[in-house]
C-alpha positions, 0 to 999 in steps of 0.5 A, a space after each residue: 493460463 499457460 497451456 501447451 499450445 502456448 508453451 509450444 509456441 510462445 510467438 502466438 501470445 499476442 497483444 489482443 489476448 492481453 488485457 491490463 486491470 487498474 487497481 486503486 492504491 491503498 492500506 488495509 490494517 490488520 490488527 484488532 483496532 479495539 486493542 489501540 486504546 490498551 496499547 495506550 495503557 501499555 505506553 503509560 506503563 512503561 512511561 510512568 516507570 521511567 519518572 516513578 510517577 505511578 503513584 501521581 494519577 493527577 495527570 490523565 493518560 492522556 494528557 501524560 502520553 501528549 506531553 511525552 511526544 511534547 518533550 520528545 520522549 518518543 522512546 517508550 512509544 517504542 513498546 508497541 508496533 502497529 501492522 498495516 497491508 499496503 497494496 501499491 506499485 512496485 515502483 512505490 514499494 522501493 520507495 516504502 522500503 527504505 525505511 527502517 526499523 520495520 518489517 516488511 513481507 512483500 508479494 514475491 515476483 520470484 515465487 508469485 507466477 503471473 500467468 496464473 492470475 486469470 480473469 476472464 472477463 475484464 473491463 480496462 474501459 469502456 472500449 474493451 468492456 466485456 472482451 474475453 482475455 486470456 491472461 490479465 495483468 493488475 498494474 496502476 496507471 497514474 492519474 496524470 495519464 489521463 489523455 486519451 494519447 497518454 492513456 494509449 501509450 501507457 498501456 502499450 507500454 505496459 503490454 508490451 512488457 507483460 507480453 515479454 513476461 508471459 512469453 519467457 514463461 511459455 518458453 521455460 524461463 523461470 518466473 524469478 528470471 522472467 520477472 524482469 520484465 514485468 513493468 513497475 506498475 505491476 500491482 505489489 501487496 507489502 504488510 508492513 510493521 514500524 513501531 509507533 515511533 517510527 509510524 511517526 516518522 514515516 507519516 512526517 516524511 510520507 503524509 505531510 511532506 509535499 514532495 514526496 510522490 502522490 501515491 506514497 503520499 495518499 496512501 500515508 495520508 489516509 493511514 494518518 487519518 485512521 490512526 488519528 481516529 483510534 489513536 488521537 494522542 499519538 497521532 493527533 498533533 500529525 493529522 492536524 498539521 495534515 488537515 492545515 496543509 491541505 486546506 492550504 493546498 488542495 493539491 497536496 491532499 492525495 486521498 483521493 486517488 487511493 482507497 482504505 480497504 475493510 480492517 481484518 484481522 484474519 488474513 483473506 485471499 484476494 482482500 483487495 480484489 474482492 473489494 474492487 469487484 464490490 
């Protein structure tokens, strides 16, 4: 916390009153997942009414919605949207943004003060177990920094640029101008909406596609694999060329280096946190 000492005099916040947490990238649903399979009926409505076929029942729903996404009639999938919290880099937000149409609603650096987010007792490793700090930042550090110089000089970097943050702060500078400074492993929180269509769409170019980059991907990967689970018609015919590919190319499967977090369906304080403390 900003006290007046320190607003007083800035230069005294120092590299070893700072400390970084690594957090683990991932996705939280927050939707009633008992309603999936009413969304189902939802679809099958609406399809239905396209062809008049309601009178037809020979067809199971679901084998009507599957040949659907077949013909590529994915526009009556369009009547129903799925909301989902993503907790990842800032960095990887830019790259979840581009996509459209959807709704996003992120964690604002403008109205969100990161000298306030306090906790006393830190533990970045095992070298700095128990160390009181003053003030911590939750930033991601890749899993290919994974040397012990790699590692040292991620986290200079990364201190460093929060040092500059809280100094501006402490000097008066506002937390939408200070912001400029935090650095892009700063932990970000985006709940995101796509219409089922376009979930599809984003888990083609997020899940399955080996380019796209490790944390997006892994996130993805594993929300691929929980819609499939409450949604197989929809989802299922992704999650199998996931499973393909990944038995293909063991590199290509980044689940490992994320987590899906607990569903709520009442917004909580803290949800991600709460959980890695666990």
């Amino acid at each position: 916390m900003l006290n007046d000492y320190y607003k007083k005099n800035p230069d005294q916040i120092t590299l070893d009153k700072l400390a970084l947490r690594v957090f683990t990238p991932g996705a939280q649903l927050i939707e009633r997942v008992d309603l999936f399979d009413y969304y189902q009926d939802v679809i099958e409505t609406a399809a239905r009414n396209c062809y008049k076929s309601e009178a037809r029942l020979g067809i199971s729903r679901d084998m009507f919605l599957k040949r659907r996404i077949e013909t590529g009639h994915l526009s009556v999938f369009e009547h129903r949207v799925v909301t989902a919290r993503l907790i990842m880099s800032r960095s990887a937000s830019h790259q979840l943004v581009r996509h459209r149409i959807a709704a996003y609603s992120q964690e604002s650096q403008r109205f969100c003060d990161y000298t306030k987010d306090v906790i006393d007792i830190v533990e970045v490793d095992e070298g700095l177990k128990g160390l009181e700090k003053e003030f911590t930042l939750w930033c991601l550090r890749p899993p290919s920094v994974k040397t012990e110089r790699q590692i040292a000089n991620w986290e200079m970097g990364v201190l460093v640029a929060y040092r500059s943050y809280l100094r501006l702060r402490a000097d008066g500078v506002p937390p939408e101008d200070a912001r400029e400074n935090l650095p892009n492993a700063t932990k970000t929180e985006i709940v995101t909406t796509f219409n089922l269509p376009m979930w599809r769409h984003v888990f083609t170019e997020r899940a399955l596609n080996p380019h796209a980059q490790w944390q997006i991907r892994g996130i993805f990967q594993i929300l691929l694999t929980e819609f499939t689970r409450y949604m197989p018609v929809i989802f299922g015919d992704l999650y199998d060329r996931l499973a393909g590919e990944a038995l293909k190319n063991p590199k290509f499967d980044a689940r490992e280096h994320v987590k899906l977090y607990l569903h709520h369906d009442i917004v909580g304080t803290d949800w991600w946190k709460e959980e890695a403390d666990a």
